[in-house]
Backbone as CSV, one residue per row, in Angstrom:
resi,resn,N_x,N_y,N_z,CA_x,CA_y,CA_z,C_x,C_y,C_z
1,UNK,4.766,7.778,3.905,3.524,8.293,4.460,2.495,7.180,4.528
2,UNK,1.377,7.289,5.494,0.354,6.443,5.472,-0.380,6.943,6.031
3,UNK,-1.953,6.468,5.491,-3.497,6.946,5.510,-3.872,6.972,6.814
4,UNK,-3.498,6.192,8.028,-4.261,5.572,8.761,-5.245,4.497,8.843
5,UNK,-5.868,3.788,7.421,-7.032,3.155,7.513,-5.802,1.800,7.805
6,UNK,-5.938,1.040,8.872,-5.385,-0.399,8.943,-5.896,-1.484,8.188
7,UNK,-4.366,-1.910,7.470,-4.799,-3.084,6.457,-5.242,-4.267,6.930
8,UNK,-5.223,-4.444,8.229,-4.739,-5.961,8.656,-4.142,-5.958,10.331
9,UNK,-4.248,-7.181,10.366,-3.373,-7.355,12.140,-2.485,-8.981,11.777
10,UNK,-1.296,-8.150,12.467,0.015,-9.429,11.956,0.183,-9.892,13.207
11,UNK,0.910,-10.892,13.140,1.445,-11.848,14.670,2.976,-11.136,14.757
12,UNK,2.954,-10.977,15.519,4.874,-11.093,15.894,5.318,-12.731,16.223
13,UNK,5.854,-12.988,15.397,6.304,-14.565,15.306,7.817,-14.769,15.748
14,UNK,8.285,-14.219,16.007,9.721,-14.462,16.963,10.108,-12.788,17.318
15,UNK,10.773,-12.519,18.163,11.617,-11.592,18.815,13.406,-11.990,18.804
16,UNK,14.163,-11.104,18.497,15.267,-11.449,18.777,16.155,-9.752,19.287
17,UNK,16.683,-9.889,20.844,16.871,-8.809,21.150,18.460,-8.603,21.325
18,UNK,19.089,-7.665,20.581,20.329,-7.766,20.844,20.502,-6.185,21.888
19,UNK,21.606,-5.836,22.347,22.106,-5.006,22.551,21.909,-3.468,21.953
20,UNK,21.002,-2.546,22.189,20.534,-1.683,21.458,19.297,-2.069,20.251
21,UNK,19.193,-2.826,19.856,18.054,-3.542,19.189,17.464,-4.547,19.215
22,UNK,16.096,-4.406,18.860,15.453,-5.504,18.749,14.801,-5.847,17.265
23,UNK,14.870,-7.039,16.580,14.599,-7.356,15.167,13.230,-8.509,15.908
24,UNK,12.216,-7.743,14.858,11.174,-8.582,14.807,10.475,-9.656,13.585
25,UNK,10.054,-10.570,13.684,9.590,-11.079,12.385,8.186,-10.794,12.295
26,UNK,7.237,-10.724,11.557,5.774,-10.616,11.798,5.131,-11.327,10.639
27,UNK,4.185,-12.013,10.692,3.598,-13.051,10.388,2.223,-11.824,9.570
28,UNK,2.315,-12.371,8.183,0.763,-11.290,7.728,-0.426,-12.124,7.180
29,UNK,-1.116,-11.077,7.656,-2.685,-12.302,7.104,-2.548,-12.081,5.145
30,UNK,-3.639,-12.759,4.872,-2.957,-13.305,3.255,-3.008,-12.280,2.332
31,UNK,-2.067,-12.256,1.732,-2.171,-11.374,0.501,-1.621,-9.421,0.706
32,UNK,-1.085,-9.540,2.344,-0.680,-8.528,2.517,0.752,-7.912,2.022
33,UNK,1.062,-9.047,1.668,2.868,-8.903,1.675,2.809,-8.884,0.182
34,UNK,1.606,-8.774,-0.656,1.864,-8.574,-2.316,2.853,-7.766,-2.758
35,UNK,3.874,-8.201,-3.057,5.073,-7.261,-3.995,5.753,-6.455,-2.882
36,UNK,6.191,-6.702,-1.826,6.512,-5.877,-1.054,7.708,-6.413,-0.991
37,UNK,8.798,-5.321,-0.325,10.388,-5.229,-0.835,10.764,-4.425,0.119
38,UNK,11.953,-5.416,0.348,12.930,-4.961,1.387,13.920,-3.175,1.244
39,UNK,13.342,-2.924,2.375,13.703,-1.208,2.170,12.205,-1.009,2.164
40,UNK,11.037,-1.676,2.259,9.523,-0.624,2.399,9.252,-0.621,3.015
41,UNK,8.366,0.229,3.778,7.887,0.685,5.267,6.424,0.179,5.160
42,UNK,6.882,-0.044,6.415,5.194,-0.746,7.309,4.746,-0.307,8.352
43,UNK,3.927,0.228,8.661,3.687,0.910,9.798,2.500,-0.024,10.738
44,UNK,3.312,-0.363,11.507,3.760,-1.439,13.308,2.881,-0.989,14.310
45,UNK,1.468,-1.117,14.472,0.924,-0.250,15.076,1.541,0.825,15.463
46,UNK,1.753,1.660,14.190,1.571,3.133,14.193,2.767,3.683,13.893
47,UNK,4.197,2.734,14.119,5.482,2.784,14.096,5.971,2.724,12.608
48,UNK,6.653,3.496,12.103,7.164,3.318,10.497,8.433,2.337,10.662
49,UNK,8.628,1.001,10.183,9.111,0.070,10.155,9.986,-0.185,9.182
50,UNK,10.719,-0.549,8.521,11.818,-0.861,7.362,11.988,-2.180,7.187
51,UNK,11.414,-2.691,6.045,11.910,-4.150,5.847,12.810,-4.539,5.706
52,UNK,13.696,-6.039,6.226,15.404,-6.353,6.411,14.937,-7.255,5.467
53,UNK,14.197,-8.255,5.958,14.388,-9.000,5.501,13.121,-9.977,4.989
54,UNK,12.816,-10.919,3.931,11.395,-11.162,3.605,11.369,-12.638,3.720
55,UNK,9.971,-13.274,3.986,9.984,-14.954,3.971,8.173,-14.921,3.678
56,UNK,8.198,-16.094,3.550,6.347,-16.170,2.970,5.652,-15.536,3.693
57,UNK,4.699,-14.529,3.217,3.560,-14.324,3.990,4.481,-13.296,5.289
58,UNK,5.572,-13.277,5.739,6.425,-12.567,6.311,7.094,-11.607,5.923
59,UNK,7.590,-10.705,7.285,8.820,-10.199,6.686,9.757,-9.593,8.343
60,UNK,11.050,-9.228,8.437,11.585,-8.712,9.612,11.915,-7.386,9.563
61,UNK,12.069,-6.573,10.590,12.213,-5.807,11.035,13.104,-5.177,12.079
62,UNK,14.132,-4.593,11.751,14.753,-3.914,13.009,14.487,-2.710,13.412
63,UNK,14.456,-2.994,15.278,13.937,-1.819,15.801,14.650,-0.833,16.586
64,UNK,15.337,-0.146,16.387,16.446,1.226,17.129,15.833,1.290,18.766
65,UNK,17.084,1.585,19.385,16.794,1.621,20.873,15.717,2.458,20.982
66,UNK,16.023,3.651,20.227,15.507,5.535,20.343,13.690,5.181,20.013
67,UNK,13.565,4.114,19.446,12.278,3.993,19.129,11.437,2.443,20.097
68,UNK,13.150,1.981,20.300,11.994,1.199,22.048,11.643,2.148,22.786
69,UNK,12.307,2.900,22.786,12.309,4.147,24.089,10.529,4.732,24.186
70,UNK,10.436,5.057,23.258,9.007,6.142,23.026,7.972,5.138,22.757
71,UNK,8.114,4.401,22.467,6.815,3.332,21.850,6.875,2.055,22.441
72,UNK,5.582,1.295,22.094,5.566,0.641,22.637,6.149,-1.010,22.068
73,UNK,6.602,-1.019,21.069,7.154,-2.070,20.432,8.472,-2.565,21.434
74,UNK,8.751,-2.319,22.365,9.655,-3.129,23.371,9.218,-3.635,24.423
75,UNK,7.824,-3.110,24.343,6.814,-4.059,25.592,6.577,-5.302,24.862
76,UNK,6.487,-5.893,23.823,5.435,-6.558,23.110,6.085,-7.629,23.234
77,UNK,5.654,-9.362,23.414,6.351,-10.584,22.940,5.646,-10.801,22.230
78,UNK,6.523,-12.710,21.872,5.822,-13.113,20.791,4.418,-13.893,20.625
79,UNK,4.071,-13.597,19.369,2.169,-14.311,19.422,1.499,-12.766,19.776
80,UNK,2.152,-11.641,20.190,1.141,-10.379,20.005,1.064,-10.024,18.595
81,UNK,-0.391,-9.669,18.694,-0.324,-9.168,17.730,-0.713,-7.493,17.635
82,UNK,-0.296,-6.707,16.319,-0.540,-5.363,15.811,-0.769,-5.077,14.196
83,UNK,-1.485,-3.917,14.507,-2.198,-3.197,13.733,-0.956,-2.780,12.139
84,UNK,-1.140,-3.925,11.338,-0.182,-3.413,10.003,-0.876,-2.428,8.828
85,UNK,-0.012,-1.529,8.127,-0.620,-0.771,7.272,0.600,-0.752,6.300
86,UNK,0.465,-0.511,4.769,1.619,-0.724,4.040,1.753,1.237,3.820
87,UNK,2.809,1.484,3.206,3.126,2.880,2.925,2.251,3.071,1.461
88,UNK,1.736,4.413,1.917,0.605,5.217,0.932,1.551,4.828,-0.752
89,UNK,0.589,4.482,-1.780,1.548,4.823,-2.835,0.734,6.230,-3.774
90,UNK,1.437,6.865,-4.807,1.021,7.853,-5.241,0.032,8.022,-6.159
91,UNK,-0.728,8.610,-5.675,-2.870,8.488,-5.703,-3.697,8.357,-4.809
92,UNK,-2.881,7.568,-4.239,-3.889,6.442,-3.091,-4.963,7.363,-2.449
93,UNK,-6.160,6.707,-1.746,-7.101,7.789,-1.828,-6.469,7.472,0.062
94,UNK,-6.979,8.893,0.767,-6.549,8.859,2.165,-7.863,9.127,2.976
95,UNK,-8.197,7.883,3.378,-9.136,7.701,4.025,-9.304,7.875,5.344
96,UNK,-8.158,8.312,6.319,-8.268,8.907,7.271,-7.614,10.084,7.230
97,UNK,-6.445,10.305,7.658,-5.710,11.379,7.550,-3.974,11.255,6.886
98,UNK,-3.209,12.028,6.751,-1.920,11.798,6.645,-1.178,11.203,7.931
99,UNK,-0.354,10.137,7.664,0.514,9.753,9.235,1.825,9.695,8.723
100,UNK,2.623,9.930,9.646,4.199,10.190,9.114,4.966,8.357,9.603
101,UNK,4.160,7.732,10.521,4.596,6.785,11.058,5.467,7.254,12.653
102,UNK,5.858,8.477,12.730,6.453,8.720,13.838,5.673,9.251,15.329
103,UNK,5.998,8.225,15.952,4.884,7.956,17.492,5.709,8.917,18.299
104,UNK,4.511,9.898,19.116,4.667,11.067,19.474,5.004,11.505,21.041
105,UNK,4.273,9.812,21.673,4.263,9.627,22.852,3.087,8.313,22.927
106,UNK,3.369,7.770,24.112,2.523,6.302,24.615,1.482,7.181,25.727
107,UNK,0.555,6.528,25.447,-0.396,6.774,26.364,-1.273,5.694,26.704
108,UNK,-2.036,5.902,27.821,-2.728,4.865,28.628,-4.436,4.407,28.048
109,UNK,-4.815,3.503,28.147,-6.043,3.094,28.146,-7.010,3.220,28.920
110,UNK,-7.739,4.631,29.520,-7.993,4.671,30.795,-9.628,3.928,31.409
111,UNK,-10.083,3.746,29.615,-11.236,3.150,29.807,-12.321,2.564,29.001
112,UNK,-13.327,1.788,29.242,-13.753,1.108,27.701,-15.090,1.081,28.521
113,UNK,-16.200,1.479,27.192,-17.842,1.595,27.417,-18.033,1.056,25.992
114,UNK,-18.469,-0.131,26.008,-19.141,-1.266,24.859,-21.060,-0.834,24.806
115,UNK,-21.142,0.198,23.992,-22.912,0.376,23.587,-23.080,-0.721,22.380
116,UNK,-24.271,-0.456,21.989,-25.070,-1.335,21.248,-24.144,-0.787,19.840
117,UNK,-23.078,-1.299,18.820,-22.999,-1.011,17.700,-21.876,-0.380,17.980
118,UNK,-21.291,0.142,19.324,-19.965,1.169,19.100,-19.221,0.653,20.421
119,UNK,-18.065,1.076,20.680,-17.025,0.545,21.349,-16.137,2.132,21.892
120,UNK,-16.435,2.587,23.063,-15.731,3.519,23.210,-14.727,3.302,24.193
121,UNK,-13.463,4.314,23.256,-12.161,4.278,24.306,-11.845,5.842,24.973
122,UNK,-11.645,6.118,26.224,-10.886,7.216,27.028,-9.657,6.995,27.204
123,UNK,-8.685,7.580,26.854,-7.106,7.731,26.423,-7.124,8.782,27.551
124,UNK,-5.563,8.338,28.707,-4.842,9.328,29.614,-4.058,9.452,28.829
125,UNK,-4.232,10.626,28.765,-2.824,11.612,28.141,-1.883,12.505,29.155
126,UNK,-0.763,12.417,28.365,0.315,13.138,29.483,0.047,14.442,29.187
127,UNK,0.062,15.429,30.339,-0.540,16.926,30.154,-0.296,18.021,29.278
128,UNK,1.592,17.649,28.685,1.969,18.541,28.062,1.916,18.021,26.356
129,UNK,1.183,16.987,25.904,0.149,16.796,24.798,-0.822,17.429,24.951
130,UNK,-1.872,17.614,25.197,-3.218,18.065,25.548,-3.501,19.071,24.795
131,UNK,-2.456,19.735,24.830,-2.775,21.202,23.336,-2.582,20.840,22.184
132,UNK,-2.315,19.571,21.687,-2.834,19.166,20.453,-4.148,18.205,19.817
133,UNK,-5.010,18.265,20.860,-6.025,17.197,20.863,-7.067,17.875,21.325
134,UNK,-8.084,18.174,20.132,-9.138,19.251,20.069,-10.464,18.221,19.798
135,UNK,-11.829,17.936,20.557,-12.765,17.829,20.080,-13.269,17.226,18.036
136,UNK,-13.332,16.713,17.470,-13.573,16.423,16.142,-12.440,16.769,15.276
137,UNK,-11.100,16.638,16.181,-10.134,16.326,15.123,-9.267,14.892,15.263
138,UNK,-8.065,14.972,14.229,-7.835,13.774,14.068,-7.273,13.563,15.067
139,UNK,-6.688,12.076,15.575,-5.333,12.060,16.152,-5.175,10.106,15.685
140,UNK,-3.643,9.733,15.826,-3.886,8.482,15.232,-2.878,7.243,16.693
141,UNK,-3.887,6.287,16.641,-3.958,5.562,17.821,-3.312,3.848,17.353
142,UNK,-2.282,3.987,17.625,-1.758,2.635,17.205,-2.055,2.144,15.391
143,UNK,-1.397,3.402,14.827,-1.639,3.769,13.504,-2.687,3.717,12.837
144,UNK,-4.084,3.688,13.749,-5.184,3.755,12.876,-5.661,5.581,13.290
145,UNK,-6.425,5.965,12.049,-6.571,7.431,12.053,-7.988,7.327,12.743
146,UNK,-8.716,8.011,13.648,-9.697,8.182,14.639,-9.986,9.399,14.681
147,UNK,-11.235,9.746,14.686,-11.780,11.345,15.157,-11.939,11.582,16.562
148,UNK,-11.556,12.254,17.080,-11.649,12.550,18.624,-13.467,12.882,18.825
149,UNK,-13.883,12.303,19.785,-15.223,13.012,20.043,-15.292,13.559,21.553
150,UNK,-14.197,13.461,22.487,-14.499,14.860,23.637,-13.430,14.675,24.165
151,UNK,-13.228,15.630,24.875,-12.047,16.220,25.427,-11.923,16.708,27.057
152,UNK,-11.344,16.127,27.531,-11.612,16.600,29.235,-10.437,17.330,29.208
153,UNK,-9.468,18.508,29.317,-8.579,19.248,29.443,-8.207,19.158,31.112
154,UNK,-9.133,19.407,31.819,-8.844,19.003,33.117,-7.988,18.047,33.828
155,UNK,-9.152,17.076,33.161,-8.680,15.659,33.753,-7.614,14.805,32.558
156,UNK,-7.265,15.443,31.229,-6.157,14.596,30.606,-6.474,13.926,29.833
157,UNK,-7.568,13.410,29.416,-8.210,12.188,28.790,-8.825,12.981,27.710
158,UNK,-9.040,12.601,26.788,-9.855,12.632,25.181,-10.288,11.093,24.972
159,UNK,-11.508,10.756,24.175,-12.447,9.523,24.011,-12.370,9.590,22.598
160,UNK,-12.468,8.203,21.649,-12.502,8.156,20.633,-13.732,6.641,20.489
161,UNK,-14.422,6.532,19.814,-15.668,5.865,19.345,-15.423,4.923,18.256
162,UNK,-15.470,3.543,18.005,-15.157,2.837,17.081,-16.559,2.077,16.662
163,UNK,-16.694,1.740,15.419,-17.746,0.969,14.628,-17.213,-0.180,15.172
164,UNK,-18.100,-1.516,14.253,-17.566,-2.400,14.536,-16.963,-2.855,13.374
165,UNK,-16.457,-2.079,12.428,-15.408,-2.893,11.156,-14.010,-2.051,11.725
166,UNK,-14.106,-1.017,12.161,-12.746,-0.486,12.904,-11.813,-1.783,13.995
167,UNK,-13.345,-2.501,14.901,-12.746,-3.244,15.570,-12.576,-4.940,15.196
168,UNK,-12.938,-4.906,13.844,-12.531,-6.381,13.005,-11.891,-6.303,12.588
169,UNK,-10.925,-4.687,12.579,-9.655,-4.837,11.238,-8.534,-4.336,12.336
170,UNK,-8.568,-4.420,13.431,-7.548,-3.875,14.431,-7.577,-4.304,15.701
171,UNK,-6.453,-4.147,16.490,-6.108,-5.124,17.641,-6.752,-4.345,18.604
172,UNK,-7.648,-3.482,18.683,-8.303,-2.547,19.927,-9.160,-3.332,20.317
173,UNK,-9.912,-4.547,19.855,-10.523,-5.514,20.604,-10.133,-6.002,21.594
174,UNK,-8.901,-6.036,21.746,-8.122,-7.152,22.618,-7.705,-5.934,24.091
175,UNK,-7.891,-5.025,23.444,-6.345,-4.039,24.472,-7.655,-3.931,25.826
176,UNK,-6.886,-3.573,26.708,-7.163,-3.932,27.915,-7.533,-2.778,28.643
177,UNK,-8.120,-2.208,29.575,-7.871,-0.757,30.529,-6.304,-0.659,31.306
178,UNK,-5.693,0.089,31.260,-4.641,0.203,31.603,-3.157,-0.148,30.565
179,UNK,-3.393,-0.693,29.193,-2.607,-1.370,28.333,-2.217,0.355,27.745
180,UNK,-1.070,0.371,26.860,-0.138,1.430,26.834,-0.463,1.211,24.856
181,UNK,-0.582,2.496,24.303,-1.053,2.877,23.328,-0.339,3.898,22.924
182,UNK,0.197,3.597,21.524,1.108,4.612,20.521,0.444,5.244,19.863
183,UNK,0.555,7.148,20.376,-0.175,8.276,19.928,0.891,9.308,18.750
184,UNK,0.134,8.981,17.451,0.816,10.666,16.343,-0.227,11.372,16.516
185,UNK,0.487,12.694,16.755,-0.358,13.716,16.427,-1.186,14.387,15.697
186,UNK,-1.671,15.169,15.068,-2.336,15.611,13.597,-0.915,16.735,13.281
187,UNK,-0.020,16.616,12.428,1.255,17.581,12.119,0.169,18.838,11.862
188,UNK,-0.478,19.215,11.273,-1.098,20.814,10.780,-1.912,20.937,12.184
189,UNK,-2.464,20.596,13.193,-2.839,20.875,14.429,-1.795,21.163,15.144
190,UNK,-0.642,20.797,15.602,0.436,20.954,15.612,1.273,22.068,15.449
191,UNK,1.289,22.092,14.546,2.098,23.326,13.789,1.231,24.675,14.190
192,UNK,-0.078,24.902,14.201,-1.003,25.839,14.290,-0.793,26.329,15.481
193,UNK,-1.084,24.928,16.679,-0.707,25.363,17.765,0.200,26.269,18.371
194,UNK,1.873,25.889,17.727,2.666,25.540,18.253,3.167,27.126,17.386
195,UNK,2.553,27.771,16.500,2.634,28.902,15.974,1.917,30.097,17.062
196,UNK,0.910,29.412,16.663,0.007,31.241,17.853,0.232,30.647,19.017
197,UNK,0.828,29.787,19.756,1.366,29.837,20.717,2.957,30.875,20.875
198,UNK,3.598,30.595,20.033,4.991,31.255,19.567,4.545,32.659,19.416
199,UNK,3.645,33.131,18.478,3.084,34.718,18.530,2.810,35.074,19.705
200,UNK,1.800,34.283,20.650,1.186,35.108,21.568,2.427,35.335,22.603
201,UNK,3.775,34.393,22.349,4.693,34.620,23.298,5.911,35.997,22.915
202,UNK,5.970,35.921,21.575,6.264,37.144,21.050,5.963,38.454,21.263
203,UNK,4.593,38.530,20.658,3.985,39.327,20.920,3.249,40.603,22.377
204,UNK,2.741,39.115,23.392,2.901,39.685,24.777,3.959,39.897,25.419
205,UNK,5.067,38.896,24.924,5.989,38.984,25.985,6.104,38.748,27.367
206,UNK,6.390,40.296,28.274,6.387,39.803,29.555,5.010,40.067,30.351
207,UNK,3.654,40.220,29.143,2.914,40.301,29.695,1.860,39.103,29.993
208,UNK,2.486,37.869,29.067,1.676,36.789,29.209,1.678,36.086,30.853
209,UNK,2.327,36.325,31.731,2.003,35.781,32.832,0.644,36.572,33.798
210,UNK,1.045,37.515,33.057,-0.505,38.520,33.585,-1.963,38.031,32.633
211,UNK,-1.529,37.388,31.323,-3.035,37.159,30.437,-3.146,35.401,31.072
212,UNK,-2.533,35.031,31.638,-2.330,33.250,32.243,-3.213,33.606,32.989
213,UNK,-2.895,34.784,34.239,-3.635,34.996,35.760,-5.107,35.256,35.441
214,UNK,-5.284,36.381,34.825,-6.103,36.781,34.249,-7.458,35.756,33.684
215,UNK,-7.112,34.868,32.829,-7.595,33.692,32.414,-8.048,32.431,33.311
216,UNK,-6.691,32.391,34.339,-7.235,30.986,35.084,-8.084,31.282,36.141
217,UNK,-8.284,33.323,36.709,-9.407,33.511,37.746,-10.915,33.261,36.920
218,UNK,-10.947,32.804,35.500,-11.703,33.279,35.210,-12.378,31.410,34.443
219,UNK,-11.139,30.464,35.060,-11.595,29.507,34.919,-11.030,28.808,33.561
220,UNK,-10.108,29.691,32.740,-9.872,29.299,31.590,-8.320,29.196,31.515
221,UNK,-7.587,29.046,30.320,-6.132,28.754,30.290,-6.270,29.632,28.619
222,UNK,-4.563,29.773,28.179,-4.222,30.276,26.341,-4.798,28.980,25.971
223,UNK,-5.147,27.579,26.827,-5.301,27.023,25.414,-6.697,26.879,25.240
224,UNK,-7.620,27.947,25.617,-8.642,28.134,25.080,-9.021,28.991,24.276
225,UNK,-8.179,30.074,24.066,-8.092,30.850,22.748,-7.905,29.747,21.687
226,UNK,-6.977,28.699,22.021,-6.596,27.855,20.194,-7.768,27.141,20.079
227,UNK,-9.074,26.901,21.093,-9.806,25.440,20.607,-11.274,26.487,20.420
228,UNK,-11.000,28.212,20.085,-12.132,28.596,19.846,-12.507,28.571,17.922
């Protein structure tokens, strides 16, 4: 498990891609790699990682096809860098939210507004996410944990707001409009959803295509019953 708060930003210092995998090395800023041991998880902007293998200040990583697939760690060469976090140990205080390390889907960068003191990002989201991403809850963005502050349901996009120690301890300085971003969900938003969604399908049955009609003359969708 991990908090979300990012420890650090590592280099990817070589790539080596075989056939179904890719093994990475990553380079850590100092003092990150204290006591850390092969078999512990690191979470790779946002990705739960497994250590192979260790060298100073380093360590490698192999990465499963199934997880080039969904994320974005098979776009990346070397000299990029990402967002490292070590695995929660037991106490630890959780300063953002719980993260499982498992990336839920990639999404887009659709836009960046730099105010005086804050740094805001608009995230395209693919449509059939959207019912888990509510106004002032969590969601976690290249493994750092973020509060959502609005929500366009329409148009796909949710905005998230960064200080400026969010953007000294993480690679969102750098990312670009249009650059591709690894989204976890909040699991108990999730689950909630994905429950009174299951009831109301139970329950109505074959009448929910009549409470859909009903709803969208009226400008609304079910997933405005979950975000009341």
């Amino acid at each position: 498990m991990f908090t979300g708060i990012v420890q650090g930003v590592a280099n990817i210092k070589k790539i080596q891609d075989q056939t179904g995998l890719r093994t990475i090395q990553l380079a850590f800023p100092a003092g990150f790699d204290y006591d850390l041991q092969i078999g512990a998880s690191v979470a790779t902007d946002g990705v739960c990682l497994t250590v192979t293998k260790l060298f100073e200040d380093a360590a490698e990583f192999d990465i499963m096809q199934q997880t080039l697939a969904i994320t974005t760690l098979g776009s990346y060469a070397e000299n990029a860098q990402v967002n490292v976090e070590r695995a929660a140990k037991d106490g630890a205080e959780i300063g953002g939210h719980p993260l499982s390390g498992h990336v839920d889907f990639v999404a887009q960068l659709a836009q960046i507004r730099q105010l005086e003191n804050n740094y805001v990002m608009r995230i395209a989201v693919p449509k059939e996410w959207m019912r888990y991403i509510f106004a002032k809850g969590y969601i976690a963005i290249n493994g750092a944990s973020l509060t959502i502050a609005e929500v366009d349901r329409d148009a796909n996009w949710f905005e998230v707001w960064l200080i400026p120690e969010t953007l000294r301890m993480t690679v969102f300085g750098q990312k670009k409009v249009g650059d591709s971003l690894n989204i976890e969900i909040e699991r108990q938003t999730q689950v909630v959803v994905d429950t009174v969604r299951n009831m109301l399908q139970e329950t109505l049955g074959p009448l929910m295509p009549a409470l859909e009609t009903l709803l969208a003359q009226q400008g609304k969708s079910t997933q405005d019953l979950l975000s009341k």
